[in-house]
C-alpha positions, 0 to 999 in steps of 0.5 A, a space after each residue: 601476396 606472399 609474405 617475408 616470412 614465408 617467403 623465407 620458408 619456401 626458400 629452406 624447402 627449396 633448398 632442402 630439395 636441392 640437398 636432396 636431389 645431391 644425394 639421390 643423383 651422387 650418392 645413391 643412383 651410383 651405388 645403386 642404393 634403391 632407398 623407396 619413393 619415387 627417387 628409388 622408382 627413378 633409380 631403378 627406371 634409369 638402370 633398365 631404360 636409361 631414362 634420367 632421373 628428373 624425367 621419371 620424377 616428374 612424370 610419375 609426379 605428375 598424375 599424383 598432383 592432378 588427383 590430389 588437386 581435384 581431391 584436396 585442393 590448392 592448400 594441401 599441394 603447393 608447398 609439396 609442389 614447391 618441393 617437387 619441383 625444385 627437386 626434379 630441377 635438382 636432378 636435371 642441373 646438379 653436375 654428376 660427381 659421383 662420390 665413392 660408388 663402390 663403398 656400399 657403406 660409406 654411400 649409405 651413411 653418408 648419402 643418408 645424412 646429406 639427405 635426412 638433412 634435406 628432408 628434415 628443411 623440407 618437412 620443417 615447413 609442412 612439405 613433402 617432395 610427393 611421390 609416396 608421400 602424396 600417393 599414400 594421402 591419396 590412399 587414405 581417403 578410400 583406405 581409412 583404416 590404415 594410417 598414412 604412414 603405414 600405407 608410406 611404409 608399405 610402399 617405400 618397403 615394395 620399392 625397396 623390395 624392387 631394387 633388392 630383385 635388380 641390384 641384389 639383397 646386398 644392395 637392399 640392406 645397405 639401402 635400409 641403413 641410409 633409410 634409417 639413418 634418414 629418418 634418425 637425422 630429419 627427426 633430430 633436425 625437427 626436434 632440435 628445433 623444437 624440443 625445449 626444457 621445463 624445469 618444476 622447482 620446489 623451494 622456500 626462497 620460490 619468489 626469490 628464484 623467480 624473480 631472477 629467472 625472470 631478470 636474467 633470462 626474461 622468461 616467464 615463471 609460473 607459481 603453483 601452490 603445492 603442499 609436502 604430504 610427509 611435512 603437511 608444510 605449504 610451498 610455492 612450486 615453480 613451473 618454468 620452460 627455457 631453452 636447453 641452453 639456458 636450463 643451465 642458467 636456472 640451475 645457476 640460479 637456484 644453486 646461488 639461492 637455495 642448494 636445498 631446493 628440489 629441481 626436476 628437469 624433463 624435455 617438452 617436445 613441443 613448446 607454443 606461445 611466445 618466445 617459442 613456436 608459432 601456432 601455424 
């Protein structure tokens, strides 16, 4: 039985397909924006034989899933399932409103927003929309040298070089700055939701500043002993990881204590545990 929570995660694929699909059919397909995977194959299909691009999606889709059922299992492919066909069922029931084709620049950054957007919910919860994604897993398990991602940059680069032979370099180099503009936007996405701040306080009034990290924010403090080695003096160095908002508040509160107090403040990429991300 699926659960509330994940429940809730399908729907943000969902959606995040659907953003996608918005762009891939709006944006780029009208300015002929070639940007890799088989949404790029799809636009390219679609300009020789006029074939609509849910058709070619699915169909190219649909082998990949088969061999990477047999091979990998139910687990590895139902949520990129969910994905793919959510975006495929974007493709056939988004009405065409194309959005200024012939500004190849303005279709490029902002075709690459709208879709770093989608693609960012999409990966958010451990899913792809297949195509080159799925094909390169597959790959891998006969190909072990190469990493994932780069048998993925290899093939999004020969889809790209494709379009480039039918639209023209033209249209390839802007297809490379919404491609860029892509992975910039779904990484912030991801990260921002994951990033968190640690802050190491070294100060005589440790126990002071703690306990009101503590009250205030209800956020856990560890103590460490630490010695100065130009003084030989011992001290209690704080160790704590809040949230980039409320790193604000610690410097609050050390600054009230004590302005003598030594502050290092560094990001932490990944934060697991409580108040912060499940382990999955």
């Amino acid at each position: 039985m699926i659960q509330k929570k994940e429940l809730r995660e399908y729907a943000a694929i969902v959606l995040g397909a659907f953003i996608m699909g918005f762009a891939i059919k709006n944006i780029y397909d009208p300015a002929n924006l070639v940007t890799g995977g088989v949404s790029g194959i799809a636009i390219i299909v679609k300009n020789l034989l006029g074939a609509p691009l849910w058709l070619t999606n699915t169909m190219l889709n649909i082998p990949l899933f088969l061999a990477a059922w047999r091979l990998k299992g139910w687990t590895f492919i139902r949520r990129t399932l969910a994905a793919t066909v959510s975006l495929s069922i974007s493709l056939y029931i988004i009405p065409e409103i194309p959005l200024r084709p012939d500004d190849l620049l303005l279709s490029a950054l902002f075709g690459g927003i709208v879709s770093g957007i989608g693609t960012g919910l999409v990966f958010m919860y451990q899913a792809t929309t297949g195509g080159t994604d799925m094909l390169a897993a597959l790959i891998q398990l006969k190909m072990r040298q190469y990493s994932i991602a780069w048998i993925m940059q290899f093939l999004d680069g020969m889809v790209v070089l494709a379009g480039a032979s039918i639209f023209g370099i033209h249209h390839a180099l802007y297809a490379i700055i919404a491609i860029y503009c892509v992975c910039k936007l779904s990484d912030n996405l991801l990260d921002g939701l994951k990033f968190a701040t640690q802050a190491v306080i070294i100060s005589d009034r440790s126990q002071e500043i703690a306990d009101l990290i503590m009250k205030r924010l209800e956020r856990g403090v560890t103590s460490i002993d630490a010695v100065g080695m130009y003084s030989k003096s011992g001290k209690q160095m704080l160790f704590c990881v809040v949230s980039k908002k409320e790193i604000v508040l610690v410097r609050d509160i050390v600054k009230q204590i004590d302005r003598k107090a030594f502050v290092i403040v560094s990001d932490a990429r990944e934060v697991f545990g409580e108040g912060f991300l499940e382990y999955s």
